[in-house]
N, C-alpha and C positions, 0 to 999 in steps of 0.2 A: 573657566576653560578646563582645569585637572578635573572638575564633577563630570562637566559630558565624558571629557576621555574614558575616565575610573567607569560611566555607565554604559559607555560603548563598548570597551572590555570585556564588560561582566556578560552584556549584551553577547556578544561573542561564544564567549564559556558557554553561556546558558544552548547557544546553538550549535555548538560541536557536541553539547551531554545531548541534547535533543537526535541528533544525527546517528547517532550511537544508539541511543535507544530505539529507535525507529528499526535500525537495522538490525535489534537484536528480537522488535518484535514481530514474529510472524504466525501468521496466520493462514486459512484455508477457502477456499469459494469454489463452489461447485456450480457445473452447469443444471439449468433448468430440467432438462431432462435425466440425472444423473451421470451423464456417462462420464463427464472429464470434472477432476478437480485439480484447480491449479494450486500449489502452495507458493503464499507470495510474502515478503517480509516487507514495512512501512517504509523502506527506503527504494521499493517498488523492484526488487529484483524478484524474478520467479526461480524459486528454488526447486521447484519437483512442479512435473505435468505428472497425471496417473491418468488411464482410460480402464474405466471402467468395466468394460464390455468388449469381448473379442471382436478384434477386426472385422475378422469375416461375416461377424454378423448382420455389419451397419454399410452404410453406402458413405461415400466420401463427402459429402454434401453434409450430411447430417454431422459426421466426425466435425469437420469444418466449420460447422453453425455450436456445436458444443463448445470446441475450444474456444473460440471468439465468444461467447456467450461466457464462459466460468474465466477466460483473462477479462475481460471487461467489468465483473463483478469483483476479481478482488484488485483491480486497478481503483475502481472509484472505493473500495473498502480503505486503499492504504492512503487516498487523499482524504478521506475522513479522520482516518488516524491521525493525520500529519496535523487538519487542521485543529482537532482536540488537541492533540498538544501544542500546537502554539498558543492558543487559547490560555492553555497552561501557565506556560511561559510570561508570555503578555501583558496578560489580562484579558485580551480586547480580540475579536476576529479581526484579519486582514482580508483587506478586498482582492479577490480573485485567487483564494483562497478557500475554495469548499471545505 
């Protein structure tokens, strides 16, 4: 019974250092078209929007399909992330976990 506990623990640990790291790594995704790049860290907070290209020059539509287009790229970038490092951690992928 003290082995699970002491592995559940460590188990623990290992997921608060994982949590930390994640939030300390950040990264960049830009949209398809260049105009917006979001900066996003693995603990999925967006720290910086940039636009690329003056307002006036674009239609709202397209701004709107940019943003959505570069948060969508580094949303699935920081689930990747997350799942390598529990991979890490683990050993093993967890299901529903990309």
């Amino acid at each position: 019974m003290f082995d699970k506990m002491k592995a559940f623990m460590d188990m623990q640990k290992k997921m608060q250092e994982l949590k930390r790291e994640l939030e300390n790594n950040v990264f960049d995704a830009v949209s398809s078209d260049g105009i917006v790049k979001v900066t996003m860290n693995g603990a999925q907070e967006v720290k910086e929007i940039k636009i690329q290209k003056e307002l006036s020059d674009m239609d709202k539509a397209s701004l709107e399909k940019a943003v959505k287009d570069a948060y969508n790229k580094a949303l699935k970038r920081s689930h990747e992330l997350a799942s390598q490092k529990m991979r890490e951690i683990t050993g093993f992928n967890l299901p529903g976990v990309t």
